[in-house]
Each structure stands twice: as C-alpha cells, then as structure tokens.
C-alpha positions in Angstrom: 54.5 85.6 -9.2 54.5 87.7 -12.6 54.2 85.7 -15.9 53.6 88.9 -18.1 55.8 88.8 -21.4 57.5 85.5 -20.2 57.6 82.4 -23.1 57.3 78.6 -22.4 58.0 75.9 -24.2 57.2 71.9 -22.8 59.8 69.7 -21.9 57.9 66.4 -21.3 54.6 65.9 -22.2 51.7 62.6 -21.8 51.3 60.7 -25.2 48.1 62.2 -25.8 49.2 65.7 -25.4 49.4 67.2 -28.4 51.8 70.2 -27.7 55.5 69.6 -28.5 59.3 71.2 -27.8 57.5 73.1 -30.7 55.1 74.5 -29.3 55.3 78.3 -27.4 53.4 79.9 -25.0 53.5 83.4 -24.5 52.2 84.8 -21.2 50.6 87.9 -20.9 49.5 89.6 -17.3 47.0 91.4 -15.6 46.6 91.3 -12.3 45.4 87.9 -11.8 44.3 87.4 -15.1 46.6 85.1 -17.3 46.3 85.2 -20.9 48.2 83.5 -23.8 48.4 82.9 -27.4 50.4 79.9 -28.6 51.2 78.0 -31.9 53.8 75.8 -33.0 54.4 71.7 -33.2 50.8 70.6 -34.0 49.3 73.4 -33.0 48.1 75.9 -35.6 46.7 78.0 -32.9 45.7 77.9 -30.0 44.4 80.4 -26.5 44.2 80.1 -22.7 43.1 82.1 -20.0 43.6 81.4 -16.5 43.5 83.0 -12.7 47.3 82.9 -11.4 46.9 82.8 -7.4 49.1 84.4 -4.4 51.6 81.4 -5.2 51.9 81.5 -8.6 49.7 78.4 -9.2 47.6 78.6 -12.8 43.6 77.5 -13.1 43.3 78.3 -16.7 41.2 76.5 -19.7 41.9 76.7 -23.3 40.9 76.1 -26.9 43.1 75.3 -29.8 42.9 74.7 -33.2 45.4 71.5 -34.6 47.2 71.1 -37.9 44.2 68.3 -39.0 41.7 71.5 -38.7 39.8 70.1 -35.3 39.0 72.5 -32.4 40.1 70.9 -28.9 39.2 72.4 -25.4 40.8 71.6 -21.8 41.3 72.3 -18.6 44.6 73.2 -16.8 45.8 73.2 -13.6 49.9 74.6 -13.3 52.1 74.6 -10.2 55.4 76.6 -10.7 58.9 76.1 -8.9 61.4 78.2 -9.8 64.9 76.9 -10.7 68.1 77.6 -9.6 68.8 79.5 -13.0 65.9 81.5 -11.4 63.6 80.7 -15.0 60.0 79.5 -13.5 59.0 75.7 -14.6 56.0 74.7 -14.6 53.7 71.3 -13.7 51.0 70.9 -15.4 47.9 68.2 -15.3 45.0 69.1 -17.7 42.0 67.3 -18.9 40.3 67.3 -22.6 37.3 68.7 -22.4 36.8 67.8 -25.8 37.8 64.5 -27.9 38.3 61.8 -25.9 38.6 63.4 -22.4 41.8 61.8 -21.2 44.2 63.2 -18.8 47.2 64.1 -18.7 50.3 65.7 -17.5 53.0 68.0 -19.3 56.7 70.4 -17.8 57.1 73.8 -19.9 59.9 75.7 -19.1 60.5 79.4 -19.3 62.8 79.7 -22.4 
C-alpha cells in the first residue's frame, strides 16, 4: 500500500485526542518511510514519521504543537482497510508520550 500525496482527515476520535474533522494529514512516501505534515482544528502544527509495512499497517510517532502553545508527543499504531469507494480508512490507537500519557483511539479517512 502507497500513501504518497494522499490527505486524511479523522472521523471519530477519543475525548482526549486532540485532532478534529479539522484537522489534515498529508502523507508523503518513500519506500517505507511515511512522512507528514498536518495542521488544522487545534492543531497549529504538527509532524509524524512512521514505517508503513507489506500490509499497509503504520508504526509512526509524532510531535505537534497546539493552539495553547504546548508541544505534545505520541505514539501511533494505524491499520488500513480500504473501502468500497476504494479511499483507504484508517484505525488508529496511539499513546501520549507526553502530558498525561492516556490512550486512545481515532478513524481518519482519505478525503
């Protein structure tokens, strides 16, 4: 599976997540090298990189900057399915690595 130059956008998200509906993700490629710049929502910016593996599933970590100014770190972990409009989803459970070091679990979306 190929995520270079595809966006993302999460459709459900834990109540401690603090990406939103307006929040994108846009995936860049190598390889198996993952990268991604994304903003938007409560995010003012924010990066991840990640390993994509023979089926597609992401082991990525990321750093991002809120709207209050604080710098917030986590852990990812993505499986994809792809739907029958043939756009990837993805399902998501991360960890803070940073604040209060909660779980949680999130959907994006290929938009």
């Amino acid at each position: 599976m190929n995520y270079h130059n595809k966006n993302f956008k999460p459709i459900t998200n834990s109540d401690n997540a603090e990406t939103s509906v307006e929040t994108i993700f846009k995936y860049k490629q190598n390889g198996t090298i993952l990268t991604d710049k994304y903003s938007g929502g409560q995010i003012a910016e924010g990066h991840l990189i990640g390993i994509v593996d023979q089926k597609g599933a992401i082991d990525m970590r990321y750093h991002q900057i809120n709207i209050k100014g604080e710098l917030m770190t986590g852990v990812c972990q993505s499986q994809p399915e792809i739907m029958t409009n043939r756009k990837i989803r993805l399902y998501e459970n991360w960890t803070w690595t940073s604040g209060n070091q909660t779980n949680g679990t999130s959907i994006l979306e290929e938009i």
